[in-house]
C-alpha positions as CSV (number, residue, x, y, z in Angstrom):
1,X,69.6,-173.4,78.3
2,X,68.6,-176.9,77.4
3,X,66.2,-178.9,80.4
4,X,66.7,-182.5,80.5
5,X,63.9,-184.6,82.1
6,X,66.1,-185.8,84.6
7,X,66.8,-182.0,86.1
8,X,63.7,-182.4,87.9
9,X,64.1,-180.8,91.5
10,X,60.7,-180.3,93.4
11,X,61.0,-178.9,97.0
12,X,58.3,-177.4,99.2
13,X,56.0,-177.9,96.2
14,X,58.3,-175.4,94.0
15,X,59.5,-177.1,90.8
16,X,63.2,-175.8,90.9
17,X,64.2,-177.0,87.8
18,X,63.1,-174.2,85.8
19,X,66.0,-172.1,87.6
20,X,68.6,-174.5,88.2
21,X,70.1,-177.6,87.3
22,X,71.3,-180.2,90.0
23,X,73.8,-182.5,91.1
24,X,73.9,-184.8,94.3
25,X,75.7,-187.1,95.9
26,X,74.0,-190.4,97.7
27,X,74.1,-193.0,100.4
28,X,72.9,-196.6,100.1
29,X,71.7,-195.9,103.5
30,X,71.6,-192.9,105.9
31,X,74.1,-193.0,108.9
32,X,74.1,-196.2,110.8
33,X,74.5,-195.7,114.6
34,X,75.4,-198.7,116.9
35,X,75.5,-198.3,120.6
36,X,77.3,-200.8,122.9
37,X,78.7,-201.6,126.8
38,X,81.8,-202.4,127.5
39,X,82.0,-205.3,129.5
40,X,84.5,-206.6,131.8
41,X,87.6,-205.9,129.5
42,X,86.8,-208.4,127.1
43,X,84.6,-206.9,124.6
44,X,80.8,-205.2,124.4
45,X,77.2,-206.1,124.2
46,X,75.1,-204.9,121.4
47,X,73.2,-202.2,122.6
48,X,70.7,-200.9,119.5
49,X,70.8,-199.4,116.2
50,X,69.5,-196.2,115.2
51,X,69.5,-194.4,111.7
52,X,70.5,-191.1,112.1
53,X,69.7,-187.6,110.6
54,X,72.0,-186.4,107.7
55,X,73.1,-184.0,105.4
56,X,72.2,-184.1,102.0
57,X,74.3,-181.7,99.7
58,X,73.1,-180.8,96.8
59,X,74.9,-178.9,93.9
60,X,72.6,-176.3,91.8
61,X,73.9,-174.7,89.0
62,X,71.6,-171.8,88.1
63,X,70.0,-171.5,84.4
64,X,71.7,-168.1,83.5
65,X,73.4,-167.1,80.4
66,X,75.0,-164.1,81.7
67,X,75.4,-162.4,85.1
68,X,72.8,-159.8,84.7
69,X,70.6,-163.0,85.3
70,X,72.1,-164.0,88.3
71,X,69.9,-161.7,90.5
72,X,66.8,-162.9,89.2
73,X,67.4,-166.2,89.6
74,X,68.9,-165.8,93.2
75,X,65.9,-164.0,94.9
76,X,63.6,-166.4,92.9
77,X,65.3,-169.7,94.2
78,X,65.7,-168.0,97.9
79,X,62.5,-167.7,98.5
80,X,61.7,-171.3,97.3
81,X,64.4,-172.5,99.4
82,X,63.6,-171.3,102.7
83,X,61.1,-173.2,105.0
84,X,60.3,-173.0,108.7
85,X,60.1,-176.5,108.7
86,X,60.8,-179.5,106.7
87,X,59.7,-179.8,103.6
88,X,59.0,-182.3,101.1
89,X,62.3,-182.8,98.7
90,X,61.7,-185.0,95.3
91,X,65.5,-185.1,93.6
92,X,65.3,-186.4,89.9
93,X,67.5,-190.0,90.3
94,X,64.2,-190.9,92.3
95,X,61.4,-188.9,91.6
96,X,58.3,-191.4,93.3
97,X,60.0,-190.7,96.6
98,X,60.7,-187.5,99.0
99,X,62.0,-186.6,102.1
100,X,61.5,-184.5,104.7
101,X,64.5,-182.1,104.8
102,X,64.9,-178.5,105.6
103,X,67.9,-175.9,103.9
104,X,70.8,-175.5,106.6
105,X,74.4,-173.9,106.3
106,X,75.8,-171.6,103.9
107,X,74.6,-171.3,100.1
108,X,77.2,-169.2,99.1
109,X,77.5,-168.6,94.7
110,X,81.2,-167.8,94.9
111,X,82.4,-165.0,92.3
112,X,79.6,-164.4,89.9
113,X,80.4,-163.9,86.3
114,X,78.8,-164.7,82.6
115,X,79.3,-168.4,83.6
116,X,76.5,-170.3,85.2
117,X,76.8,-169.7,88.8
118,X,76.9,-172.5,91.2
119,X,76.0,-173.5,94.7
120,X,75.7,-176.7,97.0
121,X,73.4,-176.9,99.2
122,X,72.9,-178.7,102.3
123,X,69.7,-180.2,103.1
124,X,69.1,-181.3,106.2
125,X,67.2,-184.5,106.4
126,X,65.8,-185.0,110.0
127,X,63.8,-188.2,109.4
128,X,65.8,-190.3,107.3
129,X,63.4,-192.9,105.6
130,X,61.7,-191.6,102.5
131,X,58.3,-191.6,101.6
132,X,56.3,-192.5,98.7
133,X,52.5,-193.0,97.5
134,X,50.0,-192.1,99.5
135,X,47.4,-195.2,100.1
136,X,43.9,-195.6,101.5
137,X,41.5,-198.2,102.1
138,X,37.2,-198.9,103.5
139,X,36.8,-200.7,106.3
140,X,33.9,-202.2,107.5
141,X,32.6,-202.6,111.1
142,X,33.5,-206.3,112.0
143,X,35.1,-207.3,108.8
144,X,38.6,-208.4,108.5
145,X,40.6,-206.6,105.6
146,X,43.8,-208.0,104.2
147,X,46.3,-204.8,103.2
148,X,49.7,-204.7,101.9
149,X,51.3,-201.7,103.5
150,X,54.2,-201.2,100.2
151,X,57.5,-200.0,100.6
152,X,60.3,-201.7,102.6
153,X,59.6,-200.1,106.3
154,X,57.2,-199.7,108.6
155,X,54.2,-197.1,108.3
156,X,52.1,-195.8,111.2
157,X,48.3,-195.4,109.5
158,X,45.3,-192.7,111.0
159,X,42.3,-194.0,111.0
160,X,39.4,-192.1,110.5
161,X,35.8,-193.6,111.9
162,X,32.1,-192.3,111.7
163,X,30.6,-193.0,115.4
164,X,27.8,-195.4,115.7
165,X,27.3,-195.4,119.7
166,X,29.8,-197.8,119.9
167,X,32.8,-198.5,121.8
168,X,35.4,-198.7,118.6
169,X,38.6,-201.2,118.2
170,X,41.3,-200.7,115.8
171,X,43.1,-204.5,115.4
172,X,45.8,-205.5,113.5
173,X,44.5,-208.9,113.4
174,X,48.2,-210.3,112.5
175,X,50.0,-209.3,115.5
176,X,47.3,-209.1,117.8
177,X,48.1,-205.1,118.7
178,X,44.9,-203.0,119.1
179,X,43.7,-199.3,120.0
180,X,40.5,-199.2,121.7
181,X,38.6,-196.1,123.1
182,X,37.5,-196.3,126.4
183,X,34.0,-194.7,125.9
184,X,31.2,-195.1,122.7
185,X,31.7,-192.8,120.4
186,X,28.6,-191.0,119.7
187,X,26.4,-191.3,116.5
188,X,27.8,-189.2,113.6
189,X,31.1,-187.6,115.9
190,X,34.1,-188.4,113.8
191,X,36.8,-190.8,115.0
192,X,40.6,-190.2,114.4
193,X,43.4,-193.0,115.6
194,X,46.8,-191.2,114.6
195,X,48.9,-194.0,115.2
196,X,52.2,-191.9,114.3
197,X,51.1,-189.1,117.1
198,X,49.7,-191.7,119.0
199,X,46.3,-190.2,119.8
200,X,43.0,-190.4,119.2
201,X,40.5,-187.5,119.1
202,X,36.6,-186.9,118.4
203,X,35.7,-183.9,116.5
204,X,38.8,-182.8,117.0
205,X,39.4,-182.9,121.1
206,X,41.2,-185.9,122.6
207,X,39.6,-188.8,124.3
208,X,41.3,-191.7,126.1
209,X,41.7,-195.3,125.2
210,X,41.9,-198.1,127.3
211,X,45.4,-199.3,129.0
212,X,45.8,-201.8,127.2
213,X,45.7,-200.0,124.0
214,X,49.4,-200.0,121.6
215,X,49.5,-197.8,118.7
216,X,50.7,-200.0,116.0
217,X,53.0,-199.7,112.7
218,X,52.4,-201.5,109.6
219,X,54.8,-203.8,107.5
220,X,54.4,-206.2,104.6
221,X,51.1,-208.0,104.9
222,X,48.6,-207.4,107.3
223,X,45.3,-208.1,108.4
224,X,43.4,-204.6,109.9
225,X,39.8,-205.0,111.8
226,X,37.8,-202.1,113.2
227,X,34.9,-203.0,115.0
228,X,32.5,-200.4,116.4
229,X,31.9,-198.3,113.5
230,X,33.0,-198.1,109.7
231,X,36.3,-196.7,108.9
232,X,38.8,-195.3,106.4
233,X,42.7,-196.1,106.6
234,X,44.8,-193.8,105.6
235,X,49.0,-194.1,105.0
236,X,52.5,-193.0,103.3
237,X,54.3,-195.8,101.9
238,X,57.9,-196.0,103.8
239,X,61.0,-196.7,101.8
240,X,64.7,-197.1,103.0
């Protein structure tokens, strides 16, 4: 059976495409939540807005000729499917991007015969903005460093510091929010400033940062300063 370019299915890693051909549907955006009070019989008051998990279906239509095939492909494309968590999933209408999703539901292939079998299957999609490139940059102790974070929503970075015997600061000189450990880091002990998990560890075991410390995100442009030690910034580009 003929593979087009576009067919392209990549999940957990596992090019899918080689067993089965796809069709999805898609959303503009995921589901919008907005939460509101009643007040006094005459209306609400925005509350907030949330974006919500969602199922993704997914039809696959396996690359069989005839049903002795079927099998094959079946225990083949099972065990790619199955995770015990989510996974990355690159579909081929937007290949530079991926979620996080995880198979849920039923996968049933309905009545097999000599025609190419078919299934839809439901992704689950717990964190509803995609990802894309990964991006790094050096930092130097005391020198500010303009960055554009990419994509169209916030990204939390880690940053990843060699000790010098210094007290360290992470600053996002733009908005003023900063992480700053409480103690020096020794000389040579490695640094990490997860901003995502908010924590921050050396060699590994967790150390405490002052109170007035706020694990930031990063949008558009920005201006990042460590001081204390020399650095590396790591992130995902965050799409909508």
């Amino acid at each position: 059976m003929k593979r087009h370019l576009n067919d392209k299915i990549v999940f957990n890693g596992n090019d899918l495409s080689r067993l089965v051909m796809c069709r999805m549907e898609r959303t503009i955006l995921p589901p919008v939540e907005v939460s509101e009070t009643e007040v006094g019989g005459i209306g609400s008051v925005f509350g907030r807005v949330r974006l919500k998990p969602y199922d993704l279906p997914v039809t696959l239509t396996l690359r069989n000729h005839d049903r002795r095939e079927v099998a094959r492909i079946r225990h083949e494309l099972a065990a790619a499917l199955f995770t015990e968590g989510p996974a990355p999933l690159r579909l081929p209408d937007d290949p530079e991007l991926y979620l996080l999703a995880i198979v849920s539901g039923d996968t049933s292939l309905g009545t097999i015969t000599d025609h190419c079998a078919k299934a839809t299957v439901n992704f689950h999609v717990c964190d509803p903005i995609y990802y894309g490139a990964k991006r790094s940059m050096r930092l130097t102790d005391g020198t500010p460093k303009n960055v554009s974070a990419g994509g169209t929503w916030s990204t939390k970075p880690t940053i990843t510091a060699t000790g010098a015997g210094k007290v360290v600061r992470v600053m996002d000189v733009t908005t003023g929010d900063f992480v700053t450990t409480r103690d020096a880091v020794p000389a040579g002990k490695k640094l990490v400033v997860d901003m995502a998990l908010e924590r921050a560890t050396v060699d590994g075991s967790d150390v405490f940062v002052t109170d007035d410390s706020d694990f930031f995100s990063m949008k558009g442009r920005r201006t990042i300063r460590v001081d204390g030690a020399d650095a590396k910034m790591e992130w995902s580009e965050r799409w909508l």
